[in-house]
C-alpha positions as CSV (number, residue, x, y, z in Angstrom):
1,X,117.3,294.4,200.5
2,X,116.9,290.5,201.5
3,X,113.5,289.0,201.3
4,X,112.9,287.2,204.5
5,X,112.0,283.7,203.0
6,X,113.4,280.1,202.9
7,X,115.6,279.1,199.2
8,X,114.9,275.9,198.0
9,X,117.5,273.7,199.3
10,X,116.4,274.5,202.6
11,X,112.6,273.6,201.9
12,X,113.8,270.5,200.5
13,X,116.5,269.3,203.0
14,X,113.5,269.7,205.5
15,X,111.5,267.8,203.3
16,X,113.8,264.8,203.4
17,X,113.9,265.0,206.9
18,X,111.1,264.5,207.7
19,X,110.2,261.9,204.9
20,X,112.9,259.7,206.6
21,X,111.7,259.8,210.1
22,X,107.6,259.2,208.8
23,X,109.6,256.0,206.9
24,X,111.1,254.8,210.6
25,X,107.8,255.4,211.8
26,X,105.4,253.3,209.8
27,X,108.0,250.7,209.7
28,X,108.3,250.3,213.2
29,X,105.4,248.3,214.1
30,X,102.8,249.8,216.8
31,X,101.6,247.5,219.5
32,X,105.1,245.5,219.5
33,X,106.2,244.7,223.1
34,X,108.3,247.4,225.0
35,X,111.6,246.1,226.7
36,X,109.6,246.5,229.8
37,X,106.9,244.1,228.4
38,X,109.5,241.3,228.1
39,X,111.6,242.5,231.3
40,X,107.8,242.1,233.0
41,X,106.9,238.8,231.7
42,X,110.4,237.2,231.9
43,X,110.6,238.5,236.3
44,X,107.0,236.8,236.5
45,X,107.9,233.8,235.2
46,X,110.9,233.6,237.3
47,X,109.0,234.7,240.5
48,X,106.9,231.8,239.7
49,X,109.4,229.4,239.1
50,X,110.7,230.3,242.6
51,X,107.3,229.9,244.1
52,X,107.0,226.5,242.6
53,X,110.4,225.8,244.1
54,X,109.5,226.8,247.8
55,X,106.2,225.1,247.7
56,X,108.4,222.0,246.8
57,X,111.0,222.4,249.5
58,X,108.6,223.5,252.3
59,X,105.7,220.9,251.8
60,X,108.3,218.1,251.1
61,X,106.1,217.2,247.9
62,X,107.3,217.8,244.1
63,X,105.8,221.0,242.8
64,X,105.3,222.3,239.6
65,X,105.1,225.4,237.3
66,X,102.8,224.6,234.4
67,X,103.5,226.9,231.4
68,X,100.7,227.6,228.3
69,X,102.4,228.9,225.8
70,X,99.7,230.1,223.1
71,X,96.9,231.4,226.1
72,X,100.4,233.0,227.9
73,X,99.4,232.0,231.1
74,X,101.0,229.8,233.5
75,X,100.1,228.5,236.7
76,X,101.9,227.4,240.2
77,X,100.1,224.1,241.3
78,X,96.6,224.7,242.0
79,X,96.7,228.6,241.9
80,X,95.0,230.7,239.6
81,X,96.3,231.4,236.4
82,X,99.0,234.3,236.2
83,X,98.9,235.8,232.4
84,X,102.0,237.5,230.5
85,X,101.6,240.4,227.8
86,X,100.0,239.1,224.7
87,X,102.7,241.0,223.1
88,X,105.6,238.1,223.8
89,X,106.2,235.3,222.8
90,X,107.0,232.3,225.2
91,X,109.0,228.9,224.0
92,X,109.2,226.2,227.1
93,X,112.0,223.9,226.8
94,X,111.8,221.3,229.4
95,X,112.0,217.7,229.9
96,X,110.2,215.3,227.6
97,X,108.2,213.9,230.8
98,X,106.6,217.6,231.5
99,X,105.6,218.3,228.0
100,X,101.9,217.3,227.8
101,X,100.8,218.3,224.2
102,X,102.7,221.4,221.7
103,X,101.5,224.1,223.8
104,X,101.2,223.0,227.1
105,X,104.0,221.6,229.4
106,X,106.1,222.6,232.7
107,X,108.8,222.9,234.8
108,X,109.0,220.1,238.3
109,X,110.8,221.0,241.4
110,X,111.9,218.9,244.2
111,X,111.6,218.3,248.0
112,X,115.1,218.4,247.9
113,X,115.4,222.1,245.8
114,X,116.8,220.3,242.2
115,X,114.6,220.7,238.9
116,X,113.2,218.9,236.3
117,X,115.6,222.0,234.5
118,X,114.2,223.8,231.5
119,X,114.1,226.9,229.8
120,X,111.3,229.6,228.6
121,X,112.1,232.3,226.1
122,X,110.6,235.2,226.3
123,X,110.8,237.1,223.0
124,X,109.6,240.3,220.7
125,X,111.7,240.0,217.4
126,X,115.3,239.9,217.9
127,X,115.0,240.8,221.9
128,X,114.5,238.1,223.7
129,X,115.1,237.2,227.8
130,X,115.9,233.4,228.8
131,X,114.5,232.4,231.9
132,X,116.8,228.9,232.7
133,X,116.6,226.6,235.7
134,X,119.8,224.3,236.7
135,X,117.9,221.0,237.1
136,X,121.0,220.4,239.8
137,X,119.7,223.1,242.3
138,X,116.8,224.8,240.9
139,X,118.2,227.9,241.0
140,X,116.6,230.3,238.1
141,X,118.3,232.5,236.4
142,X,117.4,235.2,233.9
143,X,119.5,236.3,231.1
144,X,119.2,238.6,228.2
């Protein structure tokens, strides 16, 4: 008669299962950004570059999105500050007469629609979204 029990390859291919998946686990680090944290951030900076853009075309006066990239906020003229996760990170690449120090600079628009032109990356890691603006139209663009 068979004993109703588990032989010792068995206990120890379970064993190695689940030491590999406790190893992805504590190497995957907890309180990263989520896809949807940098898909989030990346759409509001975009809707704000738009913003900034309308306000220019429709008040006939240049308007600006001003970008801080270690407090991760940014603002649309005089609005109130819009924040992003604290889990990104934000690069603004822009022209050299919008930077005003290392962590603060921004992004001009127009009367006329056309841009200053810059960049912000939004990144976690390797994953990273790139918010551009042509600095011929304005138009903004995202791209993974």
């Amino acid at each position: 008669m068979h004993s109703r029990g588990f032989t010792l390859l068995e206990l120890l291919v379970v064993l190695v299962i689940v030491s590999i998946g406790t190893a992805i686990l504590l190497n995957t680090p907890f309180g990263a950004a989520s896809s949807g944290d940098l898909k989030a951030a990346a759409r509001s900076l975009a809707s704000g570059l738009r913003q900034a853009q309308t306000m220019a075309i429709t008040s006939r006066k240049d308007a600006s999105l001003t970008l801080d990239v270690e407090a991760r906020e940014f603002h649309v003229g005089d609005t109130e500050p819009r924040h992003v996760s604290s889990k990104v990170d934000l690069k603004l690449y822009t022209a050299e007469s919008e930077v005003v120090n290392e962590r603060l600079g921004g992004i001009r628009f127009y009367p006329d629609g056309s841009s200053t032109g810059g960049r912000i990356t939004v990144s976690a890691g390797e994953r990273k979204y790139l918010v551009d603006v042509d600095w011929i139209t304005g138009r903004v663009s995202i791209n993974e």
